[in-house]
Steps between C-alpha positions, in 0.01 A plus 500: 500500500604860454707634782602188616854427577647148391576281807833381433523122556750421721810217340497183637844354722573258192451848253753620731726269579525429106585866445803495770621117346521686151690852648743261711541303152563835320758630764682105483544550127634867532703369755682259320493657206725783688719211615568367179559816278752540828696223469530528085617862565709349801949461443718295717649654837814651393720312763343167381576548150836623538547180759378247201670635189867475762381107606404485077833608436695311770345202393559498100165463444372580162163698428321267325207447769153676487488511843855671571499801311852621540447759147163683638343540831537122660136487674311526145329251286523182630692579828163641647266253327442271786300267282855389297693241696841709540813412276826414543670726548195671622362712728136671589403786622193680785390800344178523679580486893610852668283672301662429147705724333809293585609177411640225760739209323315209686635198371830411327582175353825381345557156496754278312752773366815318620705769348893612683368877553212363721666327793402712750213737620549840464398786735279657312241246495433597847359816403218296344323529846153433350579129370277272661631226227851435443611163304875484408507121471749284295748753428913474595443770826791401733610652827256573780145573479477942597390525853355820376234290332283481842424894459275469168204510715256430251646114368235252485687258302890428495664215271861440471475151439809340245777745600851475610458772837741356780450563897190512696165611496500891634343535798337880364262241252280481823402835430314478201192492712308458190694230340250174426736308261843373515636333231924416578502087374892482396567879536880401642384643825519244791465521850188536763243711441522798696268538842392861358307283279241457756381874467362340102177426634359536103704233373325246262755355290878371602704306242861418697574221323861433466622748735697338785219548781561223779192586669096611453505839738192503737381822370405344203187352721342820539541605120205481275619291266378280173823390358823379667804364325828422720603179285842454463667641790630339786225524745526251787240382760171450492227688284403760751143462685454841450488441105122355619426854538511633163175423414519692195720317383482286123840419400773341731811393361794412803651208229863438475630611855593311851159505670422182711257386769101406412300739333323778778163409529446874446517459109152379521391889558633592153133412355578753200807290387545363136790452478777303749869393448730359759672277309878440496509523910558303768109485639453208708236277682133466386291791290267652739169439485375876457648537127137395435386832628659613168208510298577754191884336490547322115935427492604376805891378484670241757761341354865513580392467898487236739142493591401202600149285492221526331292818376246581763155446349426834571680529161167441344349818575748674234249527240686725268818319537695474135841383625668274732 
């Protein structure tokens, strides 16, 4: 009728709550829209790239990657494409954390360049403190492994496996707070591992093999761990109880050492494990009965012991079993 106002009807919560989903949608997209024409604009910090093109140098190693741009800027094209598995000689790159604008070299791999030049590892790879990834595996590096290595604060992921390093483990490794896996099978470094290894509460992953350890440290029992690889050292005693508390755990390998006495009854906690070797020991007496607790195990290795009897039945419960 004339004269009289429209009542305005009033939008229901779903009207509403639609209308914010599609704003916070919106702001998401402008978001990272701002992130990524960031990192495309962003360059490589200056002290980073000036560190890598001295280790590029050092090393004799030739530009031929995609990932290790030695001509350009060194965190472009496929150095910050975190989709690309990262080359070798490689390395990627965060463009996106600390609010973009500068890149971080993250990860560097070089692996099998067993060339004169590269025998040892120069200073200036130190300055890479933003590596959370660092793989220098099957190469000729002799001498000791840097101390200096425990300050990169940010290393996830260390592998110097297949090297020629002499000496001992440094203790400063029990720094790298962050550190999760440990890769140093045949590195040429020997010894115990350090008691400032205890502070590595993140540790997933140790491959020792080959690397003169004569015993398991009991720190090890309150590590995290899935995968632990000591074979080939000279490790006496018995398999630690305390290895029963690693429940994480899914690959054991303590083959090829000195260890002797029965089996802990422990091991039957390990209800993850697939995989077992303790083979080429000196295990004795019978298997206990609780390796049938071992439910998701499929290679289980013996030989080389002296174990003696007969398999306890509980052996029957190993379902997924594949080897004996």
């Amino acid at each position: 009728m004339p004269g009289m106002m429209k009542r305005s009807v009033p939008k229901s919560p779903s009207h509403t709550l639609l209308a914010f989903c599609f704003w916070c949608i919106h702001l998401l997209c402008l978001v990272e829209r701002c992130k990524a024409k960031d990192a495309a604009n962003a360059t490589t910090d200056p002290d980073e790239e000036r560190a890598l093109n001295a280790i590029f140098q050092y090393w004799g190693l030739s530009d031929t990657s995609d990932d290790w741009n030695i001509s350009g800027d060194p965190c472009s094209g496929t150095a910050v494409d975190l989709s690309i598995r990262v080359s070798n000689p490689g390395i990627k790159c965060d463009c996106q954390s600390n609010g973009g604008g500068t890149c971080h070299i993250t990860v560097m791999s070089v692996q099998d360049y067993p060339t004169e030049r590269r025998r040892v590892i120069p200073e200036e790879l130190l300055n890479l403190t933003y590596l959370t990834n660092l793989d220098i595996s099957s190469n000729n590096f002799n001498g000791s492994l840097p101390p200096e290595i425990g300050t990169l604060p940010s290393l996830e992921h260390l592998d110097i496996r297949y090297n020629g390093f002499n000496g001992l483990l440094p203790p400063e490794l029990g720094n790298l707070s962050s550190l999760q896996e440990l890769y140093m099978s045949r590195s040429g470094i020997g010894g115990e591992i350090p008691s400032t290894f205890a502070n590595l509460r993140n540790m997933k992953i140790l491959w020792a093999s080959g690397s003169q350890l004569t015993k398991i440290p009991n720190f090890i029992g309150n590590w995290t761990l899935t995968d632990l690889d000591v074979s080939n050292n000279s490790i006496t005693g018995p398999l630690p109880a305390f290895i029963g508390n690693i429940t994480s755990m899914l690959s054991l390998d303590v083959s090829e050492n000195n260890m002797t006495g029965p089996l802990p009854a422990s091991i039957g906690n390990l209800k993850n494990l697939s995989f077992l070797d303790i083979s080429s020991n000196n295990f004795s007496d019978s298997l206990p009965p609780e390796l049938g607790n071992l439910t998701s195990l499929e290679e289980l290795y013996l030989s080389q012991n002296y174990i003696t009897g007969p398999l306890p039945a509980s052996i029957g419960n190993l379902m997924n079993l594949r080897y004996l």
